[in-house]
KOLVEX-683285 format. One record per atom (N, C-alpha, C): residue number from 1; residue in three letters; chain; atom name; x, y, z. Coordinates in steps of 0.05 Angstrom, whole numbers, always signed. Atoms other than C-alpha are relative to their C-alpha. Example, Ala and Ser with C-alpha at 12.3 -4.5 7.8 and 13.67 -1.06 7.14 Angstrom:
BEGIN
i:aa:ch:at:u:v:w
1:ALA:A:N:+18:-24:+0
1:ALA:A:CA:+246:-90:+156
1:ALA:A:C:+18:+24:+0
2:SER:A:N:-16:-24:-1
2:SER:A:CA:+273:-21:+143
2:SER:A:C:-15:+22:+14
//
This chain:
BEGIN
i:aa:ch:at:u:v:w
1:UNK:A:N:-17:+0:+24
1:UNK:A:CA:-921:+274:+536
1:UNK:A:C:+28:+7:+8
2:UNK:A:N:-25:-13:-4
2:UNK:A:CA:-850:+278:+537
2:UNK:A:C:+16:+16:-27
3:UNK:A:N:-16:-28:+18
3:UNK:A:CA:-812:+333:+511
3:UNK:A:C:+30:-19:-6
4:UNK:A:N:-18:+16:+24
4:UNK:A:CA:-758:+315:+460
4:UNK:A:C:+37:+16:+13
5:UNK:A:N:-32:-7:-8
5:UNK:A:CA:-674:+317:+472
5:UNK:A:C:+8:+14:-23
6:UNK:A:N:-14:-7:+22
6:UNK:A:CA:-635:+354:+435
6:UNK:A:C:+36:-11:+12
7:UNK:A:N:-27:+13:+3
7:UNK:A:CA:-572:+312:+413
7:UNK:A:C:+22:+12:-18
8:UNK:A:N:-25:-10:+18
8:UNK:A:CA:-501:+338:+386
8:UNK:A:C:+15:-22:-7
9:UNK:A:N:-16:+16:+5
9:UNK:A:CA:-463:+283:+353
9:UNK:A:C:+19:+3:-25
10:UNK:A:N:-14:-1:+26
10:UNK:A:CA:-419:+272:+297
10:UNK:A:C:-1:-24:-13
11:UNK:A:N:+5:+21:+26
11:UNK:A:CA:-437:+230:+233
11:UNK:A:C:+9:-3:-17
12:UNK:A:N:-25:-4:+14
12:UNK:A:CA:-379:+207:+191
12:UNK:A:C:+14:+25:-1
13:UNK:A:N:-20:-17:+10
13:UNK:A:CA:-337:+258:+208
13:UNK:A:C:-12:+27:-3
14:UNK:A:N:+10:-24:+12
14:UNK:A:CA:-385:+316:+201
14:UNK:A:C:-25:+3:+32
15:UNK:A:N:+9:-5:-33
15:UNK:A:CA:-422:+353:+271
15:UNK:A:C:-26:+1:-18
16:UNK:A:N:+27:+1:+6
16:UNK:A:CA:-492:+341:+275
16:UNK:A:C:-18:+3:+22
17:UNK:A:N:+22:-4:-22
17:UNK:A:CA:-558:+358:+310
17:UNK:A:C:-17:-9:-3
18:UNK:A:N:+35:+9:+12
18:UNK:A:CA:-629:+324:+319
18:UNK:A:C:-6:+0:+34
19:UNK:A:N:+15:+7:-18
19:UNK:A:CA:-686:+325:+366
19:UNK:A:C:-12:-24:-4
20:UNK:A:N:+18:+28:+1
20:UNK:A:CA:-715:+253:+386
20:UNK:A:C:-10:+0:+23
21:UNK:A:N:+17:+16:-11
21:UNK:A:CA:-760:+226:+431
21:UNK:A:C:+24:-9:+25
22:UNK:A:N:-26:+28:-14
22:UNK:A:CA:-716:+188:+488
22:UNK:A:C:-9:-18:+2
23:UNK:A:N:+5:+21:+6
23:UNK:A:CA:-748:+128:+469
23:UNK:A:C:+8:-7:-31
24:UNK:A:N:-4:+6:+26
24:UNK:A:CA:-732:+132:+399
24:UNK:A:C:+34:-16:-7
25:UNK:A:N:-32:+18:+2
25:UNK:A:CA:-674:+88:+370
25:UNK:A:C:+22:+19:-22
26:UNK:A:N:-19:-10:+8
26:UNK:A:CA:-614:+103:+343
26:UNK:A:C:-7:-1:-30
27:UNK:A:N:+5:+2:+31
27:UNK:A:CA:-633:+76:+272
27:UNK:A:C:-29:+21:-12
28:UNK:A:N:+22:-18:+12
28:UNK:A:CA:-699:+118:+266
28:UNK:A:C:+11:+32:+3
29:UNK:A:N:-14:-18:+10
29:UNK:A:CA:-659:+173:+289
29:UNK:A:C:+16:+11:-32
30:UNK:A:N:-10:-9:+28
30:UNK:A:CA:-615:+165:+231
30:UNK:A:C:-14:+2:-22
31:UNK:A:N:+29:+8:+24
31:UNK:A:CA:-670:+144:+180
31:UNK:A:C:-16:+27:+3
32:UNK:A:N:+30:-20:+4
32:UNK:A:CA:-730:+194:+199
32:UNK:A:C:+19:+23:+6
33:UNK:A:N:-1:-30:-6
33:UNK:A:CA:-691:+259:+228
33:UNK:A:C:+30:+11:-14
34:UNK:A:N:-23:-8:+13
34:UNK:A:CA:-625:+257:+197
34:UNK:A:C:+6:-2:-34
35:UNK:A:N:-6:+11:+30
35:UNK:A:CA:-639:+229:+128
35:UNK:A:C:+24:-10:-16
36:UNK:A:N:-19:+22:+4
36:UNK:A:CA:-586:+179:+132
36:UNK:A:C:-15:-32:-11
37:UNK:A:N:+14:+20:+6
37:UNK:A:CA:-628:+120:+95
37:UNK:A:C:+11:-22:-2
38:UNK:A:N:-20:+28:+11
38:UNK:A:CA:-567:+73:+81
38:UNK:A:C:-4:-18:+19
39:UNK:A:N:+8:+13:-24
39:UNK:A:CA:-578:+42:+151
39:UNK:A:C:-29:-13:-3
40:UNK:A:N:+32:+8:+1
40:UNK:A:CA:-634:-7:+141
40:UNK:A:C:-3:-9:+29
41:UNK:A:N:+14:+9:-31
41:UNK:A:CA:-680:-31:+194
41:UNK:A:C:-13:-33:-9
42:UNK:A:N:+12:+28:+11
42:UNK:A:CA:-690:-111:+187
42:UNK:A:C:-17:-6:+19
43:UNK:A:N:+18:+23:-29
43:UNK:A:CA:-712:-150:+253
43:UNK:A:C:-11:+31:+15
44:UNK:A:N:-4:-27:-10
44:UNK:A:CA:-710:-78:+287
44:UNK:A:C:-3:-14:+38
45:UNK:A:N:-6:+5:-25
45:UNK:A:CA:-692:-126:+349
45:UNK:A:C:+26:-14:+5
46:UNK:A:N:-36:+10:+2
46:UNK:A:CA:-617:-137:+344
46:UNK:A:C:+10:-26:-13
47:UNK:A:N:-3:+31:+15
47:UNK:A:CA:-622:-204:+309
47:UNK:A:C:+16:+1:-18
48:UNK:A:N:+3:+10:+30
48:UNK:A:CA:-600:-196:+234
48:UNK:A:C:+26:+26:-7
49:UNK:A:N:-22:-15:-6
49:UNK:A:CA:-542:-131:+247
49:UNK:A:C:-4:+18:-39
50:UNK:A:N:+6:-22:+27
50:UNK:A:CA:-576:-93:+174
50:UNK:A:C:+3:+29:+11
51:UNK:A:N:+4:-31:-5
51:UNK:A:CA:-578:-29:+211
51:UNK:A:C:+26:+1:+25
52:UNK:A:N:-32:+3:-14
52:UNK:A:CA:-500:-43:+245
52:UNK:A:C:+12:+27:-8
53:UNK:A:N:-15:-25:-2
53:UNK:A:CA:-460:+27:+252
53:UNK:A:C:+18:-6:+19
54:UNK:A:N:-20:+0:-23
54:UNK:A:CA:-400:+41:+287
54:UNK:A:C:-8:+29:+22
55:UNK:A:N:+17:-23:-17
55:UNK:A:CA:-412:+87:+346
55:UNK:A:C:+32:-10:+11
56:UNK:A:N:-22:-4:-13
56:UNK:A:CA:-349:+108:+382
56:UNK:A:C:+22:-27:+2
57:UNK:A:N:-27:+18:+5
57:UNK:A:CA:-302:+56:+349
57:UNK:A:C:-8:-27:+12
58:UNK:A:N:+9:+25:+6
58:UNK:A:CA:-347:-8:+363
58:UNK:A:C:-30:-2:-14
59:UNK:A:N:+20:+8:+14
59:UNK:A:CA:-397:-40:+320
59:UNK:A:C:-28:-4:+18
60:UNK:A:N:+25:-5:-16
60:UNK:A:CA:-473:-29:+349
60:UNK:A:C:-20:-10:-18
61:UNK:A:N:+40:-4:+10
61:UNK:A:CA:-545:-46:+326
61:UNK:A:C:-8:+15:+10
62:UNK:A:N:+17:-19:-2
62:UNK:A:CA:-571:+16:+323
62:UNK:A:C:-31:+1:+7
63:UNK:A:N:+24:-13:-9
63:UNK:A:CA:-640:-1:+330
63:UNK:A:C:-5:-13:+30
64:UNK:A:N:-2:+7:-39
64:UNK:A:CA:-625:-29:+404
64:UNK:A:C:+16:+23:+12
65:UNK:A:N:-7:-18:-11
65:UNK:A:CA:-589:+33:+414
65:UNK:A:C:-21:+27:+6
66:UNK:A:N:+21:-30:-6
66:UNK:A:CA:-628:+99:+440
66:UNK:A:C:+17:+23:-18
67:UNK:A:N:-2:-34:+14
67:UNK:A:CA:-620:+166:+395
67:UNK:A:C:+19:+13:+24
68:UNK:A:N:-5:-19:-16
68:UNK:A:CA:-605:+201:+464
68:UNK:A:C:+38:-14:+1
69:UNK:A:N:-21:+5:-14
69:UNK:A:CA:-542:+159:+471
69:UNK:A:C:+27:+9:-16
70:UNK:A:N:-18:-11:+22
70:UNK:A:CA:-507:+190:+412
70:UNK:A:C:+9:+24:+11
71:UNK:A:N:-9:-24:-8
71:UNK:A:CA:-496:+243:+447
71:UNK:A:C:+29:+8:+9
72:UNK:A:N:-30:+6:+1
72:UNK:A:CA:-422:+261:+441
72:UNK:A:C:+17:-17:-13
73:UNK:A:N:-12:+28:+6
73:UNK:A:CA:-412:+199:+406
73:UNK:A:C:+14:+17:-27
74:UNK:A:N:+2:+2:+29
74:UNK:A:CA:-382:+192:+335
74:UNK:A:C:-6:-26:-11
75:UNK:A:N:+9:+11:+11
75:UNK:A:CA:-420:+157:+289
75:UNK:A:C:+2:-11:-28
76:UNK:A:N:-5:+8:+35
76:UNK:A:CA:-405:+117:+225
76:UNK:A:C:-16:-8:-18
77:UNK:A:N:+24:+14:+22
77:UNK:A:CA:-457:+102:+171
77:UNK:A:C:+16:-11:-20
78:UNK:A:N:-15:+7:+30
78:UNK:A:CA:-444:+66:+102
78:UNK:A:C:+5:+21:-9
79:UNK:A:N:-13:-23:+11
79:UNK:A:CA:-456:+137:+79
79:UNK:A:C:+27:+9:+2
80:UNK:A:N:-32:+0:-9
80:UNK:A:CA:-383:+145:+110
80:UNK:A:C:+15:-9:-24
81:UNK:A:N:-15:+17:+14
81:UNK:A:CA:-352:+94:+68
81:UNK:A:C:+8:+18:-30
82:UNK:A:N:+1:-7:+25
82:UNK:A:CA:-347:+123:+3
82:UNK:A:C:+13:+31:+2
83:UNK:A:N:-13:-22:-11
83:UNK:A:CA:-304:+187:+0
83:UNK:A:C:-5:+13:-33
84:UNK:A:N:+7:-9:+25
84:UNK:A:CA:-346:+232:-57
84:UNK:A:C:-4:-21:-17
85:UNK:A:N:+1:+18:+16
85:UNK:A:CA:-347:+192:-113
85:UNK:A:C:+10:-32:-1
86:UNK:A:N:-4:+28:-5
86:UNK:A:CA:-303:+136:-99
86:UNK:A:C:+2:-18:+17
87:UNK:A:N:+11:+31:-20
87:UNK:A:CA:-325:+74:-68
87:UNK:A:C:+29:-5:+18
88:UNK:A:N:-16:+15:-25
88:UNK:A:CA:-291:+44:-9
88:UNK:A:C:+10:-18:-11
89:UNK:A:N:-12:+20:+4
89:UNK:A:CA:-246:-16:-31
89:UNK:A:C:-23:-29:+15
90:UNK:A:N:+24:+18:-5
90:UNK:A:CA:-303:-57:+11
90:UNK:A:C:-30:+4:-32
91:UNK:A:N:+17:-3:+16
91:UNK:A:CA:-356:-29:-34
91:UNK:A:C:+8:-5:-28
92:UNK:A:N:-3:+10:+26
92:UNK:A:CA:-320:-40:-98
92:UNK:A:C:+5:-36:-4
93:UNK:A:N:+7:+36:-2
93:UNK:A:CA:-315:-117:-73
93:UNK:A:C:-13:-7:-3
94:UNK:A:N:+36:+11:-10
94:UNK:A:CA:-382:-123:-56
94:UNK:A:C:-14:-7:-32
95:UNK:A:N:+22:+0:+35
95:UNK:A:CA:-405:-101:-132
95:UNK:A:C:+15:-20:-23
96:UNK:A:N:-11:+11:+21
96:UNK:A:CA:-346:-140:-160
96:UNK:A:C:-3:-32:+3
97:UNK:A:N:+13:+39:-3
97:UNK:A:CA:-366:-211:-130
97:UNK:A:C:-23:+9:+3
98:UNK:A:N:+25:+5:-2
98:UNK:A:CA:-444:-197:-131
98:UNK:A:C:-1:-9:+24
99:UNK:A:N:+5:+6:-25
99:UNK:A:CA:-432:-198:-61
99:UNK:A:C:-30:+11:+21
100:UNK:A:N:+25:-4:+0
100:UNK:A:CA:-507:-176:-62
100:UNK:A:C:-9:-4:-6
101:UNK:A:N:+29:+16:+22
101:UNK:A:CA:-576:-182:-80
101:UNK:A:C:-16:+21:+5
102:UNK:A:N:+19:-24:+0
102:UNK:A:CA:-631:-146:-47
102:UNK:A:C:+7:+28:+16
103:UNK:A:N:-25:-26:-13
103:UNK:A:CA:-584:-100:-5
103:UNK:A:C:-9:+6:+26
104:UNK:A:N:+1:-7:-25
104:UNK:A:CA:-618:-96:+56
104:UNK:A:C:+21:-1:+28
105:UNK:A:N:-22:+13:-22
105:UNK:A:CA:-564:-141:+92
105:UNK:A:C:+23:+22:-7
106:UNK:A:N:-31:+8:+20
106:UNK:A:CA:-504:-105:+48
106:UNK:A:C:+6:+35:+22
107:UNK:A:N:-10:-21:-15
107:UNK:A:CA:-504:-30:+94
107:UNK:A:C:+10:-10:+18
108:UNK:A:N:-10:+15:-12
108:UNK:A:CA:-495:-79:+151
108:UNK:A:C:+24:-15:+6
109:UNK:A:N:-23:+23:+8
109:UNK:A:CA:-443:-129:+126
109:UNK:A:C:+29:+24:+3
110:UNK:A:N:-29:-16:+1
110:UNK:A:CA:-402:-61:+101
110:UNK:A:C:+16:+10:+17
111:UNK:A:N:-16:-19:-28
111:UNK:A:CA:-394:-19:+166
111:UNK:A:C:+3:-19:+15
112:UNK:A:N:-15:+18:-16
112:UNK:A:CA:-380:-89:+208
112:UNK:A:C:+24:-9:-20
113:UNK:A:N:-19:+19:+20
113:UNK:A:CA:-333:-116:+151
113:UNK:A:C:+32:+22:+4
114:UNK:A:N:-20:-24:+0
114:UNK:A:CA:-292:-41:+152
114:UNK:A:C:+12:+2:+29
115:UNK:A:N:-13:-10:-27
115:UNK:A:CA:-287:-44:+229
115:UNK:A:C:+17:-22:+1
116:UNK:A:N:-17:+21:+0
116:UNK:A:CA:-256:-113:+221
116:UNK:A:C:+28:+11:-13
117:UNK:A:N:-9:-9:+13
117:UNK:A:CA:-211:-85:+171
117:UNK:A:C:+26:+23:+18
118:UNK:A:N:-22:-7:-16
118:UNK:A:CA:-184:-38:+215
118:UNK:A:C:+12:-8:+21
119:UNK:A:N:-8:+25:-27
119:UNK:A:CA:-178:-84:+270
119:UNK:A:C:+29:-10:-12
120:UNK:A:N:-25:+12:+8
120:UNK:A:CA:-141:-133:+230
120:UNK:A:C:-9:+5:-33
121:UNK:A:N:-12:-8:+30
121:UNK:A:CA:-117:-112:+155
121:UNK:A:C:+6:-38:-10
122:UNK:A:N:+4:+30:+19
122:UNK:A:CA:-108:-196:+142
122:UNK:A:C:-17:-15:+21
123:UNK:A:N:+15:+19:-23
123:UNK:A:CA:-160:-229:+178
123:UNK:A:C:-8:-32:-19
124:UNK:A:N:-8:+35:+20
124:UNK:A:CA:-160:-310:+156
124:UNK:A:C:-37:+4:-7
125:UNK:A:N:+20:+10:+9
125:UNK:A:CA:-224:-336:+134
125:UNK:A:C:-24:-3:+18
126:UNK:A:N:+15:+10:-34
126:UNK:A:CA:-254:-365:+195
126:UNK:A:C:-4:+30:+26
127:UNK:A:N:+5:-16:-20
127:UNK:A:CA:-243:-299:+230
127:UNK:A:C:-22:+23:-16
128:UNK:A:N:+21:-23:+29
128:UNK:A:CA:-276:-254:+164
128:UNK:A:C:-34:-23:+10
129:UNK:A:N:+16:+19:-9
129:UNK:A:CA:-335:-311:+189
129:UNK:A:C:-11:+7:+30
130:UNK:A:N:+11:-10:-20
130:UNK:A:CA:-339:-305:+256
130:UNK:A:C:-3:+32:+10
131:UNK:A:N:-4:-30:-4
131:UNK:A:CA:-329:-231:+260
131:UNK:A:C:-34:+10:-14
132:UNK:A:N:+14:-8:+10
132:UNK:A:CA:-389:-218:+212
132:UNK:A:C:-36:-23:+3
133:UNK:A:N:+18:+23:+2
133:UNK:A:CA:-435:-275:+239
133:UNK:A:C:-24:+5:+21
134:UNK:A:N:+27:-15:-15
134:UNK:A:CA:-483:-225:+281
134:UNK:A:C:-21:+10:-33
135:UNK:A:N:+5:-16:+33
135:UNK:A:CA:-497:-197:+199
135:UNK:A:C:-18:-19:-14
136:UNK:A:N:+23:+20:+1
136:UNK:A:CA:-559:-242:+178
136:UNK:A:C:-3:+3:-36
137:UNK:A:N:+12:+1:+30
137:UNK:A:CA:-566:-250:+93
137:UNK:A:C:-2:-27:-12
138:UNK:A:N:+10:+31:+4
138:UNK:A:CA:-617:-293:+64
138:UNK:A:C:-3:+2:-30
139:UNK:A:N:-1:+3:+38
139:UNK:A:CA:-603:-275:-13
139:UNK:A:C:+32:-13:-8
140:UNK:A:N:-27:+5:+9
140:UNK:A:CA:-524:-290:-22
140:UNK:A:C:+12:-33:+11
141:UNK:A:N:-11:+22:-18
141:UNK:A:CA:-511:-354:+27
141:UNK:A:C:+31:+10:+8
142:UNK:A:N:-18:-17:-18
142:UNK:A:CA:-453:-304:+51
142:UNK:A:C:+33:-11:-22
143:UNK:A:N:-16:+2:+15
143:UNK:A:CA:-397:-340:+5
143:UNK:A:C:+12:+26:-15
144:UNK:A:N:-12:-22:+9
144:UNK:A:CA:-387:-286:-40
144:UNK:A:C:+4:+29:+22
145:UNK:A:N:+4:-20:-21
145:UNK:A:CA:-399:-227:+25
145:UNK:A:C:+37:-12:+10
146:UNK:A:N:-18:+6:-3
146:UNK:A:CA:-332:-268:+43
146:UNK:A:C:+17:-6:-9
147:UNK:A:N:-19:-16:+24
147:UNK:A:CA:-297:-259:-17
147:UNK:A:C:+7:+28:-6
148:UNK:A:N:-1:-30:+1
148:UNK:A:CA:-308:-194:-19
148:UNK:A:C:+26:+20:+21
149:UNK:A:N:-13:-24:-16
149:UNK:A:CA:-280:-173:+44
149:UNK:A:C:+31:-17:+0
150:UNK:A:N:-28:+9:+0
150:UNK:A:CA:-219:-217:+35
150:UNK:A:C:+15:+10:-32
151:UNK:A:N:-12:-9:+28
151:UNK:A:CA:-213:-185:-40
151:UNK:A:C:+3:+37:+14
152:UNK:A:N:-6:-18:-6
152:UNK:A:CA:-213:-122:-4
152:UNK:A:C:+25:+12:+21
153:UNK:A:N:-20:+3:-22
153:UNK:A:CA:-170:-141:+51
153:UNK:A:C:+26:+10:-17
154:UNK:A:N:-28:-4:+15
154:UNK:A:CA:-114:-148:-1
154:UNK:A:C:+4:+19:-13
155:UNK:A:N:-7:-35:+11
155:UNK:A:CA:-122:-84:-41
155:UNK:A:C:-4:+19:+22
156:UNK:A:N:-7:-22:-16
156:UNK:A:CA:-122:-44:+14
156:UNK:A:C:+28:-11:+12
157:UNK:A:N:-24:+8:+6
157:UNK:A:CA:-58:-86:+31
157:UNK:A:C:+22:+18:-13
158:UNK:A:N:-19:-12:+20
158:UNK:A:CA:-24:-69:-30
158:UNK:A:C:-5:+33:-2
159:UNK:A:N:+1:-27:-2
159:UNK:A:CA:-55:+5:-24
159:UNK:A:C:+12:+11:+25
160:UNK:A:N:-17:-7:-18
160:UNK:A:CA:-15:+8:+40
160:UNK:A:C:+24:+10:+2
161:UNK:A:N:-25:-10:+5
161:UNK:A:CA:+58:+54:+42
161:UNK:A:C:+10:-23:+12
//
């Protein structure tokens, strides 16, 4: 049997501790020991980017990542997004084009869509496309998911000094 790590990381912004397995992934980490649930688990073999987090300022599939590797990292969940009560300018897109359905894809879409975002603040069409084209949804046909982040693009724009 192997004896379990103990990991120190930080999760949106806030210091955190868990014991896992060093086989265990990054997403069951978050899911089973941290009770971070917003992170789903789709293919849970990097295919379909539902369970996408940022981990030290690039976009990851968590469940191809190891638990142990968080170690030191900082970590972004959707939980992140939302500051108390009000929604992220992504998240108020998302609900205002029905840029959803069954939501599994939509934790996914948000924390790759926000890293784009800070990347580039106007990203054209074609790049809001290829940027999010690891992000797999089979309820929306992605149209509206690409409204969204270009309706968000621009109010955070205009919410810019």
């Amino acid at each position: 049997m192997q004896s379990k790590v103990h990991v120190r990381t930080a999760i949106n912004g806030e210091p955190a501790e868990f014991l896992c397995e060093p086989r265990q992934s990054l997403l069951e980490c978050l899911r089973d020991l941290c009770n971070l649930t917003g992170t789903k688990e789709g293919c849970n073999d990097g295919n379909c980017g539902a369970c996408t987090v940022e981990m030290d300022g690039r976009i990851v599939t968590s469940c191809l990542v190891l638990g142990v590797e968080a170690e030191g990292a900082q970590i972004g969940t959707v939980e992140g997004l939302a500051r108390g009560t009000e929604l992220h300018p992504l998240q108020k897109a998302f609900l205002e084009n029905a840029a959803l359905q069954c939501g599994i894809c939509t934790p996914g879409f948000l924390v790759a869509a926000k890293a784009l975002l800070e990347q580039e603040p106007e990203p054209s069409e074609a790049r809001i496309r290829l940027w999010l084209a690891n992000n797999l949804c089979r309820c929306t046909g992605y149209d509206k998911i690409i409204r969204a982040v270009q309706q968000a693009a621009r109010e955070m724009k205009e919410a810019r000094p």
